[in-house]
N, C-alpha and C positions, 0 to 999 in steps of 0.2 A: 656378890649378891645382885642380881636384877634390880634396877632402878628402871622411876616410871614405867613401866611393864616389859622393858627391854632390856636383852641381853647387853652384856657389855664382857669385856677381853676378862676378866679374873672369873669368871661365871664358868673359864674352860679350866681342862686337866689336861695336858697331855704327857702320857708317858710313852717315853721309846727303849724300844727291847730292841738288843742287837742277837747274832749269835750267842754274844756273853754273857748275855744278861740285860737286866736293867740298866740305861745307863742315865743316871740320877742329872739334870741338867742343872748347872749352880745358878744361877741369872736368866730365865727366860722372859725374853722383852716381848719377843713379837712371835707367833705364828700363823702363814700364811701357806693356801691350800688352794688350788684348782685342779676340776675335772679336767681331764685333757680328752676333746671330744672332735673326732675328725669329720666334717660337716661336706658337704658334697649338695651343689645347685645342680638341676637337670633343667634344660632350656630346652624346652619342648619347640617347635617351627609354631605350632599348631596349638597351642595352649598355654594357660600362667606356668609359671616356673614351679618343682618338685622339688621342696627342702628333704634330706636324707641324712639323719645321725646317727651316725657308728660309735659305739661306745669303748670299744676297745683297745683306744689309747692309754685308759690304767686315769694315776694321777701323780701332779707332781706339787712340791713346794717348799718353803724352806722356813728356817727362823735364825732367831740372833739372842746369844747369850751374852752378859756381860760376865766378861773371864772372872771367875772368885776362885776355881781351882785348875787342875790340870786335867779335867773329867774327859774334852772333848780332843785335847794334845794326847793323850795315853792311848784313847780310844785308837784313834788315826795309825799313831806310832804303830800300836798292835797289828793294826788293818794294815799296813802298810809291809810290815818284816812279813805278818801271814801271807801274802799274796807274794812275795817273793822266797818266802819258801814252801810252793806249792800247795798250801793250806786251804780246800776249799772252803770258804767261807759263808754259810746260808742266809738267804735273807733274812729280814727280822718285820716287826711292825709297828706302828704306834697305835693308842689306845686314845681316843678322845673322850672326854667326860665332862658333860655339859649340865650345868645346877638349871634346871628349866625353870621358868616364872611360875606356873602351876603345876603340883606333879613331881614326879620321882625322876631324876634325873633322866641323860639319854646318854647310852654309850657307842659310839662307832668306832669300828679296826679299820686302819688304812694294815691291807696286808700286799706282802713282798718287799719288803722297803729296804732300798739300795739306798744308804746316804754319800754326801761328798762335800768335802771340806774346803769350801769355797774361799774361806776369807778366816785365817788363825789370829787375825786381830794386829792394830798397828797400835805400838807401843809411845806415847806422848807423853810428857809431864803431863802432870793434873787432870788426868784425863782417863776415864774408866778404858779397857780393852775390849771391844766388840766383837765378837766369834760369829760367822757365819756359816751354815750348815742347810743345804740344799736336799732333795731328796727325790727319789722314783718308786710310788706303787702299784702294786697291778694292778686293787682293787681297793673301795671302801663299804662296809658290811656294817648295817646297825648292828648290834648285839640286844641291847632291847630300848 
């Protein structure tokens, strides 16, 4: 819920659909997002400089679950035999869902979404497992 008129991290939703489905995340600590925007300066002889943004870098980013099951090991495993027995695999997306301050929620698709299993977590005494899972989409689309 919004405090002092500001969003804060539990205000979001995110859901990630693979090929397979829903994949439910057990612990989501953090998720983090940027547009990926290829930016290009023109130095004119004879004039101030011409900023120029291309938008079709897509976007990328990641999160970190704290391991409670084996959601994002199965997934991989899956993704992993698939790909070595020739199984093309489609991209998927995630769903953002933001509780707005005033107002009916707002929902964005990041679509295309390639994930990659950056970090399966280091196993410590007394110490939770940190799963990290990076990502690539083409695009992000309000829904409304």
């Amino acid at each position: 819920m919004p405090q002092s008129g500001l969003n804060i991290g539990s205000d979001y939703r995110f859901d990630v659909y693979t090929s397979a489905g829903l994949l439910t995340l057990p612990t989501l600590l953090n998720f983090k997002k940027r547009k990926i925007t290829n930016k290009l300066t023109v130095k004119p002889l004879n004039t101030l400089p011409i900023h120029l943004s291309f938008q079709e870098g897509g976007w990328e980013g990641s999160f970190e679950v704290s391991r409670a099951d084996a959601t994002l090991d199965t997934y991989f495993a899956n993704f992993e035999a698939n790909y070595y027995a020739g199984i093309v695999q489609p991209a998927g997306f995630i769903q953002e869902t933001i509780t707005e301050i005033s107002g009916p929620p707002s929902t964005f698709q990041l679509q295309g979404v390639i994930l990659y299993f950056d970090d399966a977590g280091d196993a410590e005494a007394e110490k939770n497992v940190i799963q990290r899972v990076s990502f690539l989409a083409s695009t992000r689309i309000q829904l409304n």
